[in-house]
C-alpha positions as CSV (number, residue, x, y, z in Angstrom):
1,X,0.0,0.0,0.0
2,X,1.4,3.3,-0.8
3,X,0.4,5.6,2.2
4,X,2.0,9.0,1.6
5,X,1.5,9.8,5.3
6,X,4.2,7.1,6.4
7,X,7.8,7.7,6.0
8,X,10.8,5.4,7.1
9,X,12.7,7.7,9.3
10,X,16.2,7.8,10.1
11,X,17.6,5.7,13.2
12,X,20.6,7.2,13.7
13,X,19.4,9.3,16.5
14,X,21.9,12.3,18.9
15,X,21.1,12.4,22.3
16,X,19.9,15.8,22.9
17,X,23.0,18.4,24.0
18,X,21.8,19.0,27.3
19,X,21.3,15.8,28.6
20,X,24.3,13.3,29.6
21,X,24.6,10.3,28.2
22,X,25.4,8.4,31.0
23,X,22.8,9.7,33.0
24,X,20.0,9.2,30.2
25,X,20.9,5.5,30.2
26,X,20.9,5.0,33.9
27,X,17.2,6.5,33.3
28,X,15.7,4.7,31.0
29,X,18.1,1.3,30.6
30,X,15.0,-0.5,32.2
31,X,12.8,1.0,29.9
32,X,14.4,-0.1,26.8
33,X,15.2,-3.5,28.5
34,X,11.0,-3.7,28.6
35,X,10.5,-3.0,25.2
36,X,13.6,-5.1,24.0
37,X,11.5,-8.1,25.9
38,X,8.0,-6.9,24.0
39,X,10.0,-7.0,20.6
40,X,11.3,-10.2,21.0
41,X,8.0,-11.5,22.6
42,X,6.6,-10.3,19.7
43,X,8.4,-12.3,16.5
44,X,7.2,-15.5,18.0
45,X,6.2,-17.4,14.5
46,X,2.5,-16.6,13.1
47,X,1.0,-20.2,12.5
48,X,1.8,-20.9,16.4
49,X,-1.0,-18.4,16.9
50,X,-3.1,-19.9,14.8
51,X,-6.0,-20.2,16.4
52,X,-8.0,-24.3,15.8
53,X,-11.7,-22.4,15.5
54,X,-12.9,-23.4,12.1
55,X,-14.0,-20.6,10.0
56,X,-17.3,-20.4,9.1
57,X,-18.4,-21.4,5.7
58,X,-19.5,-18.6,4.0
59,X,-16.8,-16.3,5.0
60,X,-13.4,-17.5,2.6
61,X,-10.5,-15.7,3.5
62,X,-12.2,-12.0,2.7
63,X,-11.8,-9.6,5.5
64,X,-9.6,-6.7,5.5
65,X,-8.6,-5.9,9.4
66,X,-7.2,-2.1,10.1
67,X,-5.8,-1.9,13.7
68,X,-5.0,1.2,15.2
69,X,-3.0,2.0,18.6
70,X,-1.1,4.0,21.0
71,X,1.6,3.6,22.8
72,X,0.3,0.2,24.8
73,X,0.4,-1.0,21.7
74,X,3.5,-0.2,20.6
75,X,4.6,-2.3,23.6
76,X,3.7,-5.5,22.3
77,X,0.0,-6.0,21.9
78,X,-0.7,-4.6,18.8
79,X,1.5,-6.9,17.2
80,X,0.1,-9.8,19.1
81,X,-3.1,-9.2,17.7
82,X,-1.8,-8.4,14.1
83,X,-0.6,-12.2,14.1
84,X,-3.9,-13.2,15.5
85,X,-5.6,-11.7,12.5
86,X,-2.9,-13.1,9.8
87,X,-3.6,-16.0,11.1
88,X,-7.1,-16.6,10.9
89,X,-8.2,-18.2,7.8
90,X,-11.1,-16.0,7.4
91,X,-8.4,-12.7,7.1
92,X,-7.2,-11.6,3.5
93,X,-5.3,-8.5,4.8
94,X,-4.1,-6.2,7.8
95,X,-3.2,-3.2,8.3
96,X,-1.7,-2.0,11.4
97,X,-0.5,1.1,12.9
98,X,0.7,2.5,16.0
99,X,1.4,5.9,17.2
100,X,2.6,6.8,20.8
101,X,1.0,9.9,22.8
102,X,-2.6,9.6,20.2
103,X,-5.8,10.0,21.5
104,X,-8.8,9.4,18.6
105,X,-8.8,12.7,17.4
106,X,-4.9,12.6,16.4
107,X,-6.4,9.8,13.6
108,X,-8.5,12.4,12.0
109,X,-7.5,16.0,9.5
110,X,-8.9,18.3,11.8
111,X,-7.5,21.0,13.7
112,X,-5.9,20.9,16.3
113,X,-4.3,17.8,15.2
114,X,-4.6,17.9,11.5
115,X,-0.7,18.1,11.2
116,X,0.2,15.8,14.4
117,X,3.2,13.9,14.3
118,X,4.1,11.3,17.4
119,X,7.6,11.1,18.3
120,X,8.2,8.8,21.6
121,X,7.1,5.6,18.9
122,X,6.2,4.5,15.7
123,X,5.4,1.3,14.9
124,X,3.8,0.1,11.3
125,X,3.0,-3.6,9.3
126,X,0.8,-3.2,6.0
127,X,-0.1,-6.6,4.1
128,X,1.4,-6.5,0.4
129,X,-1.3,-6.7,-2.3
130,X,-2.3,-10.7,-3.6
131,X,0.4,-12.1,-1.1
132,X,0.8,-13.1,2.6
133,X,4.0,-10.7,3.0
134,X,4.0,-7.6,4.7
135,X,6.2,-4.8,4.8
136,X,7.2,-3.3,8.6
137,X,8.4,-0.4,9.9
138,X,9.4,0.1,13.4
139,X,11.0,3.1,15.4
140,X,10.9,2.4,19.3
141,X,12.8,3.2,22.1
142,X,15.3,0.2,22.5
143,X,15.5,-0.6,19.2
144,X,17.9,-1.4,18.5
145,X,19.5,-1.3,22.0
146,X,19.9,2.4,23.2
147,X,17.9,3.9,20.4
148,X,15.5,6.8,20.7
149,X,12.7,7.2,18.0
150,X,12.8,10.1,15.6
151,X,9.4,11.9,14.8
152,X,6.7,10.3,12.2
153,X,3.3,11.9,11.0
154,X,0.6,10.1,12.0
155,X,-1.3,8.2,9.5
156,X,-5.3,9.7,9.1
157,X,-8.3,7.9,9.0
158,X,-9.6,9.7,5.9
159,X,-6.4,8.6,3.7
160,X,-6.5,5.0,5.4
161,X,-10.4,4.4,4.6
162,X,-10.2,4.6,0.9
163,X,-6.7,3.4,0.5
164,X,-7.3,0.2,2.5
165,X,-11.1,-0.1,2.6
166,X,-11.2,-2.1,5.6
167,X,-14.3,-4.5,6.8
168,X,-13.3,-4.3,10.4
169,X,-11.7,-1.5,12.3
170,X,-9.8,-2.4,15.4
171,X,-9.4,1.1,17.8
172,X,-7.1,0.5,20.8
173,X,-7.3,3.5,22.7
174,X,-8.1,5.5,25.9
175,X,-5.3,6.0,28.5
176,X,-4.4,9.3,26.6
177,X,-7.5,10.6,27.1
178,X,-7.2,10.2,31.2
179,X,-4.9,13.6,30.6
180,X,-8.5,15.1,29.7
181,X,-8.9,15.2,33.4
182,X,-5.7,16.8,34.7
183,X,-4.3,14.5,37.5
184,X,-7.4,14.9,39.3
185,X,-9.0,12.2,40.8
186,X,-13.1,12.9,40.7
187,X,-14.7,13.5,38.3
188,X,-17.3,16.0,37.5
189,X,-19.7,14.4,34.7
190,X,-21.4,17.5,33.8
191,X,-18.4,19.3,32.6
192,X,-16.4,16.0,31.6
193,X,-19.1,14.1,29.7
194,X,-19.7,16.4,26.9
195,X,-15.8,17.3,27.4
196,X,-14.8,13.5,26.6
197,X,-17.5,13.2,23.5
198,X,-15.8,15.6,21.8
199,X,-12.2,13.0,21.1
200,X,-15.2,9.8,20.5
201,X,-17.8,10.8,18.5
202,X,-15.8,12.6,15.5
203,X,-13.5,10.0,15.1
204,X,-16.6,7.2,14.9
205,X,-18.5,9.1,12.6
206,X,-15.9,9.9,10.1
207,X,-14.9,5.7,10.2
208,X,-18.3,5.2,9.1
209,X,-19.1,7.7,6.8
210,X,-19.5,6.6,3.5
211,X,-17.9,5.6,1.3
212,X,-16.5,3.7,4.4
213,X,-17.1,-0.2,3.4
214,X,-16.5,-0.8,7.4
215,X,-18.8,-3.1,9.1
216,X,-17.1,-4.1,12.7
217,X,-15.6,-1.3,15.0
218,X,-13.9,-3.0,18.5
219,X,-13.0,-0.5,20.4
220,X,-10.2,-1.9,23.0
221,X,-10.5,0.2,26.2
222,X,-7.5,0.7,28.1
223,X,-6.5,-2.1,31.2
224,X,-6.1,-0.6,34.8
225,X,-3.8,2.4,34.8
226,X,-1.8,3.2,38.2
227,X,-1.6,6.7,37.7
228,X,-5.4,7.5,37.5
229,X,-8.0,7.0,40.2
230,X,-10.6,4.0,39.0
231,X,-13.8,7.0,39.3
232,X,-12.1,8.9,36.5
233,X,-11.2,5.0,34.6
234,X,-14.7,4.0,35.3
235,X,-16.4,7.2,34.3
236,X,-14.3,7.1,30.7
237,X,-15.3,3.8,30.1
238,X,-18.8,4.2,30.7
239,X,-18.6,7.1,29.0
240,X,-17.6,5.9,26.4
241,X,-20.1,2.9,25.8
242,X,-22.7,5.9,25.9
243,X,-21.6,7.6,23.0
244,X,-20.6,4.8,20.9
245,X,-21.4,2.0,22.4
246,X,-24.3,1.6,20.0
247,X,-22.3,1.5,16.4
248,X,-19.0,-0.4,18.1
249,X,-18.1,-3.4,20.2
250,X,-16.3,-2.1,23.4
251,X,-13.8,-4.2,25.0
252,X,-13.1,-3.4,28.6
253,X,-9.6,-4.2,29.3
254,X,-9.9,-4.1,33.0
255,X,-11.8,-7.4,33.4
256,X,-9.4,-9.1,31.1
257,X,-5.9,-8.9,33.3
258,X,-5.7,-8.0,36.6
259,X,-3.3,-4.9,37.9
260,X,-0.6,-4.8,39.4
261,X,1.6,-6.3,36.4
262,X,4.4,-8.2,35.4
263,X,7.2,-6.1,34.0
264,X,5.5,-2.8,34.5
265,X,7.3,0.2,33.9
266,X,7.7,3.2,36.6
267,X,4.9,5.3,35.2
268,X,2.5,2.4,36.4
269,X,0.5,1.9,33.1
270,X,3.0,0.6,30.4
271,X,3.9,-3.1,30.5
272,X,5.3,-5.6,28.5
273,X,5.9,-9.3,28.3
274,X,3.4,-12.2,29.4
275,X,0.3,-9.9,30.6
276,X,0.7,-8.3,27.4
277,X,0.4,-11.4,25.2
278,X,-2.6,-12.3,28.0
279,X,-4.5,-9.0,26.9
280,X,-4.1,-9.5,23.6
281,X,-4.9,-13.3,23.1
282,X,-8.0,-12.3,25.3
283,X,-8.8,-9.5,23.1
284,X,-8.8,-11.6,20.4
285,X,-11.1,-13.9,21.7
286,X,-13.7,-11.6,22.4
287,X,-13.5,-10.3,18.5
288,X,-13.1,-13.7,17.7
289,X,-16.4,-15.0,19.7
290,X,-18.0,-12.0,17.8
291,X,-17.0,-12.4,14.3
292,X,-18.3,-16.1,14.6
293,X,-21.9,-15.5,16.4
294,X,-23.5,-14.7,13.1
295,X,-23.0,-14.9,8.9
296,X,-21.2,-12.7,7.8
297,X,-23.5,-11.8,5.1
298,X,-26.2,-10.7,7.6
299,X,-23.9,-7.9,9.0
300,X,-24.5,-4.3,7.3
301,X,-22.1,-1.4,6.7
302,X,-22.3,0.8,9.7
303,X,-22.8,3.4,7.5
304,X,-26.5,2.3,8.3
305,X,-26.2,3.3,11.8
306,X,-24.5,6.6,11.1
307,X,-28.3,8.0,12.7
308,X,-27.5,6.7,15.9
309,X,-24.3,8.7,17.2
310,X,-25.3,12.1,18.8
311,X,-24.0,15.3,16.5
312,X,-21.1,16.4,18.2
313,X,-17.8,19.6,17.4
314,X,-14.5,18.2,17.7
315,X,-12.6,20.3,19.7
316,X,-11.8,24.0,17.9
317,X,-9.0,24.9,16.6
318,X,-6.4,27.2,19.1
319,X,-7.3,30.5,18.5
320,X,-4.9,33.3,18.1
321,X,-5.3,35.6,20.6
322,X,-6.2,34.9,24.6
323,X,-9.5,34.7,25.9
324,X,-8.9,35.5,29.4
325,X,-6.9,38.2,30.3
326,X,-6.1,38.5,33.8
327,X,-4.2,39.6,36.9
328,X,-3.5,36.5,39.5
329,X,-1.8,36.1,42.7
330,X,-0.1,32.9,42.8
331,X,-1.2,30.5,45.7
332,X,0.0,27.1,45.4
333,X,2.2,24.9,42.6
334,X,1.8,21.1,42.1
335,X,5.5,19.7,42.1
336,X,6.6,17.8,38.7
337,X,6.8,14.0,39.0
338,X,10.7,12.6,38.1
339,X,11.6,12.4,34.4
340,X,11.6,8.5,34.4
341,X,7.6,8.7,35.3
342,X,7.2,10.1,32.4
343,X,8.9,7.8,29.7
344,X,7.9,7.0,27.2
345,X,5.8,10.5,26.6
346,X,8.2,13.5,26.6
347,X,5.5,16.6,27.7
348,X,3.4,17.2,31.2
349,X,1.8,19.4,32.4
350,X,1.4,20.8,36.5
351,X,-1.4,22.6,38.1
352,X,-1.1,25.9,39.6
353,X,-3.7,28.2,41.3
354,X,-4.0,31.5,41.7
355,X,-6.2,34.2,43.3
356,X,-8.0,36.1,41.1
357,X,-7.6,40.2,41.6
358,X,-8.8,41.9,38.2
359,X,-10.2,40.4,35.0
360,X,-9.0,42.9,32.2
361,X,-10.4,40.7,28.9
362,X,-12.7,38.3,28.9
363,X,-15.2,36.8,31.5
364,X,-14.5,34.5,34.4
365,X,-17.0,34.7,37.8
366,X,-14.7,32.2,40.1
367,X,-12.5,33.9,42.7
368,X,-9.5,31.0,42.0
369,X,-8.4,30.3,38.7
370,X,-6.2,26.6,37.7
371,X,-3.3,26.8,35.1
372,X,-2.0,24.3,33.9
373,X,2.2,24.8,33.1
374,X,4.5,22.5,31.4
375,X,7.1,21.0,33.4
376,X,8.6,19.0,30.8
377,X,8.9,19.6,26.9
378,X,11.0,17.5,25.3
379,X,11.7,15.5,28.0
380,X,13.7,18.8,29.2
381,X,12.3,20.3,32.5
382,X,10.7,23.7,32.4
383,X,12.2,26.4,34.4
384,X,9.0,26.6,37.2
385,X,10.8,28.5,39.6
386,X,10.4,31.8,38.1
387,X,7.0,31.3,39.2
388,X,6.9,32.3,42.8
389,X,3.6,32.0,45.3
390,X,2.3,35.2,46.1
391,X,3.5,37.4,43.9
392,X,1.0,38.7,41.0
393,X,1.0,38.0,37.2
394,X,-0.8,39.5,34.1
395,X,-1.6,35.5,33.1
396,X,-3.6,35.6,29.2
397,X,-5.1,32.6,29.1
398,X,-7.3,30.2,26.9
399,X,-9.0,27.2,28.1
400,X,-6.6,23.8,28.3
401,X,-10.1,21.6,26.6
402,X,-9.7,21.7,22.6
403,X,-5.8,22.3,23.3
404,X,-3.2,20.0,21.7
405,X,-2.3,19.8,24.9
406,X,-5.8,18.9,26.5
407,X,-4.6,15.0,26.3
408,X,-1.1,15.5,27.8
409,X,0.1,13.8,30.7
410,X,-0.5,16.2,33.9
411,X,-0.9,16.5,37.5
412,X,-2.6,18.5,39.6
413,X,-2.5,18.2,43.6
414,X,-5.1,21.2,44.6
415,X,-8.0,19.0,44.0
416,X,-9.9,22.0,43.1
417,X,-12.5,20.2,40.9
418,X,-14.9,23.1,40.4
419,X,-12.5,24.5,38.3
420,X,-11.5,24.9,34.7
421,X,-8.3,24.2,33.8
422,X,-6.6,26.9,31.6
423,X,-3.3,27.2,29.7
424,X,-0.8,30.5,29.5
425,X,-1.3,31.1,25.2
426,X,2.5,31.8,25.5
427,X,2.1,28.3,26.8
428,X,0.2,26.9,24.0
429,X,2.6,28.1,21.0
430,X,5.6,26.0,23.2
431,X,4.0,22.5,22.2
432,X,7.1,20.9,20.0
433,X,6.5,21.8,16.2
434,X,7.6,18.1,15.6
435,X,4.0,17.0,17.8
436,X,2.2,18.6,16.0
């Protein structure tokens, strides 16, 4: 397939001028040992996952399978699952791509992330026409040993639909979108519902828009994450079966392996080895199950059910100029977790709160407002200390939702729920040109 979107990057990769070399391995030498396992893991032989369920027979080897992930994916389940599909005898073709740091929305040509790129991981394997060969590209951290991906644009939905013309549509998705929610740990469903529709809804609609030919969307929900409190993990999945549970098939990850797990990295949601292959066969089972309940011939194009998801924005475009203008006494920063938290994203974002003394531009009625500041860019921490509590600042300010960086890793310690989180614009132009 010729995909104009995917380019094989260079692998010769400098560590970056400012960081020792030494010191970066020490960091991350268990990180890239992880992934080093998932990779290896991985290249076990396709007919030993061949699974002994007959297929059924009116469906010959016909379907065309597009799988799309983040970076859970890139750490060894994606490819688990791409072998479970090659291997079924009712598969003519796959096509699978993974992007690290994506949420839905990053899949899709609209602003903000019409020109996205991903650069913590890139992993790709697209079936060659009339043949059982694929082509594969991979750029991941540890590989080879020590390496550090470049940046790749990710692919979008609307070149991938009539390109590949897929039958069924795996989504593997979700923990990016627990950024949504800024490290806090309640949730607060009037503000967050319509807040979380706006990454779901788009992206379903335009999969099954004609001339889409898809007719199966499973939509993998993320397993237990450490860093997030379960009422914000059970409010996104729930969530999420609202708005789309009616055109796809929603996996929930959590009742398929069990957290704490084996070989889990420091940021307490990446893992790789044996649970991985476990989520994935289990996955598999479930759209296996599926696929086999009923003939083939009876199911329709979802096109059909395009009526049933709600009309919904996708988040706007940043504008140019602030939206709030205000003057702020600082009263309280949330301290930056360590860098090797943060692996394998390279941004995040801290909460600070400030007292609000005069609103020159714009309106705002709450006597606190939350900004959210980076603390990391590039993996490079931000210089935070020039920020000092109680002293005043002229802070102009947009909201953080509909922000590239909306779905950014974060925390936020004030547990101030009843607010809005906002970002500096100056802020907002400082996202890396190679992200976006």
């Amino acid at each position: 397939m010729k995909n104009a979107n995917v380019k094989r990057s260079t692998l010769n990769i400098q560590q970056p001028a400012s960081l020792d070399v030494k010191d970066w391995t020490l960091n991350v030498k268990r990180f890239l040992k992880r992934l080093v396992i998932a990779a290896t893991a991985s290249s076990i032989a396709v007919s030993s996952l061949a699974q002994s369920t007959p297929s059924p027979a009116d469906s010959p080897r016909d379907f065309t399978v597009l799988i799309l992930g983040d970076s859970l994916g890139l750490c060894g389940f994606s490819k688990r699952l791409d072998e479970k599909f090659r291997a079924d005898p009712r598969v003519r073709s796959v096509f699978t791509y993974c992007t690290c740091g994506t949420n839905p929305l990053s899949w899709l040509k609209e602003k903000p992330y019409a020109h996205v790129q991903t650069h913590c991981g890139y992993w790709s394997v697209e079936s060659r026409p009339d043949s059982h060969a694929f082509k594969e590209l991979r750029d991941t951290y540890g590989t080879p040993n020590g390496h550090r991906p470049t940046s790749h644009t990710v692919p979008k939905l609307d070149d991938l639909l009539p390109t590949i013309q897929p039958d069924i549509l795996v989504m593997q998705t979700g923990s990016n979108l627990f950024g949504l929610f800024s490290g806090r740990e309640k949730v607060k469903p009037d503000r967050d519902g319509p807040m979380l529709r706006k990454y779901l809804v788009p992206f379903v609609k335009r999969a099954i828009t004609p001339p889409s030919k898809v007719r199966k969307i499973y939509w993998v929900a993320p397993p237990t994450s450490g860093r997030v409190s379960g009422e914000v993990q059970e409010f996104v999945f729930n969530q999420t079966q609202r708005d789309i549970g009616s055109v796809a098939h929603l996996i929930d990850s959590r009742k398929l392996i069990s957290y704490p797990y084996k070989h889990m990295e420091p940021d307490k949601e990446h893992f790789v080895g044996e649970d991985m292959n476990k989520w994935a066969d289990k996955v598999w089972g479930d759209i296996d199950r599926d696929l086999s309940a009923q003939s083939w011939s009876d199911v329709r194009p979802l096109s059909e059910s395009i009526a049933k998801l709600a009309p919904v924005a996708a988040p706007s475009a940043t504008p140019a100029t602030a939206s709030l203008i205000l003057k702020a006494k600082l009263l309280s920063k949330t301290k930056p977790i360590q860098k090797e938290e943060l692996l394998p994203y390279r941004e995040f974002l801290v909460g600070f709160v400030y007292d609000v003394e005069e609103v020159t531009a714009g309106e705002y009625g709450e006597k606190q407002i939350l900004v959210m500041h980076p603390a990391y860019i590039g993996l490079q921490p931000q210089s935070l200390g020039k920020f000092q509590i109680g002293r005043t600042y002229e802070l102009k300010l947009r909201p953080l939702d509909g922000s590239i960086w909306s779905t950014v890793k974060s925390k936020d310690d004030s547990g101030r729920i009843e607010l809005e989180p906002y970002i500096r614009v100056q802020d907002e132009a400082r996202y890396p040109k190679s992200g976006r």
